[in-house]
N, C-alpha and C positions, 0 to 999 in steps of 0.2 A: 685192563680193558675187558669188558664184557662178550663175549662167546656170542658169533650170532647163532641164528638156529637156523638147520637146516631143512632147506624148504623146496619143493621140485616149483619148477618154471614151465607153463605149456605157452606155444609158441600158439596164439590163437590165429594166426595169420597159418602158418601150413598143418597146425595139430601137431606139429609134432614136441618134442621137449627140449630144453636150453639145457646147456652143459654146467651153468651156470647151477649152486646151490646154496645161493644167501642172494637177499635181496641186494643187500651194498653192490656185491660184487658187477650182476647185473646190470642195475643203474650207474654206474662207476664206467662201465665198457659203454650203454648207451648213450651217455653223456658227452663221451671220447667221440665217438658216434655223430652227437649233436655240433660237439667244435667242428669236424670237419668241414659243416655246413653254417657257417660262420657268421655270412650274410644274414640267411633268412632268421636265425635265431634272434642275433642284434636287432634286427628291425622289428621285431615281433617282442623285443626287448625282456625277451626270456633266459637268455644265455648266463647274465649275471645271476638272475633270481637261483638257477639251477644248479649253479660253481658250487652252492653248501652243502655238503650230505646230511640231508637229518630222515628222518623214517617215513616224513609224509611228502619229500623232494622226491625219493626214492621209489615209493609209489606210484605217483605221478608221472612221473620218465616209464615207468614199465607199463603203466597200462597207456603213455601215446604211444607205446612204440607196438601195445597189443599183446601183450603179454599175460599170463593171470599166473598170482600165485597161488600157489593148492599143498597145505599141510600132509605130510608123507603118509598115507593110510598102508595097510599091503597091498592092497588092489593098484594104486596109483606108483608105488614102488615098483611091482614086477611091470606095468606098463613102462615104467622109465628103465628098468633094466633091461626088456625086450628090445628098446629105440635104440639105446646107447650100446647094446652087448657089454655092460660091465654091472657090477654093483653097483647098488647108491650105498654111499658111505655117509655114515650117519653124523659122524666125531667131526 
């Protein structure tokens, strides 16, 4: 299994950044997210389309729910370090 790469999450909705550091993972939790609301998905007949993980599902789920991904520079790291008060771990 291939290694994803680690990637910071800004939450465009409050600014601030997801705890979250792969995209799977993210879309994986909004997904879980989306069943809850079970109804409207079905009728919108997107729930099934969205069951499969693949990289362009994944995208999709993160930018409806407002999300952007942004490659870890050092400027956008100490920003995510200052939000979170921890490291970002790379590995």
């Amino acid at each position: 299994m291939m290694k994803e790469t680690k990637v910071i999450i800004r939450d465009l909705q409050t600014g601030g950044f997801s705890a979250h550091r792969t995209v799977e993972g993210l879309a994986d939790d909004l997904y879980q997210d989306m069943c809850s609301d079970v109804e409207t998905w079905e009728a919108n007949g997107k729930l099934d389309f969205y069951s499969w993980s693949t990289p362009q599902r994944n995208l999709e789920i993160i930018d409806m729910y407002d999300y952007e991904v942004l490659y870890p520079t050092p400027s956008l790291i100490k920003q995510y370090e200052d939000y979170h008060k921890r490291a970002f771990e790379r590995g």
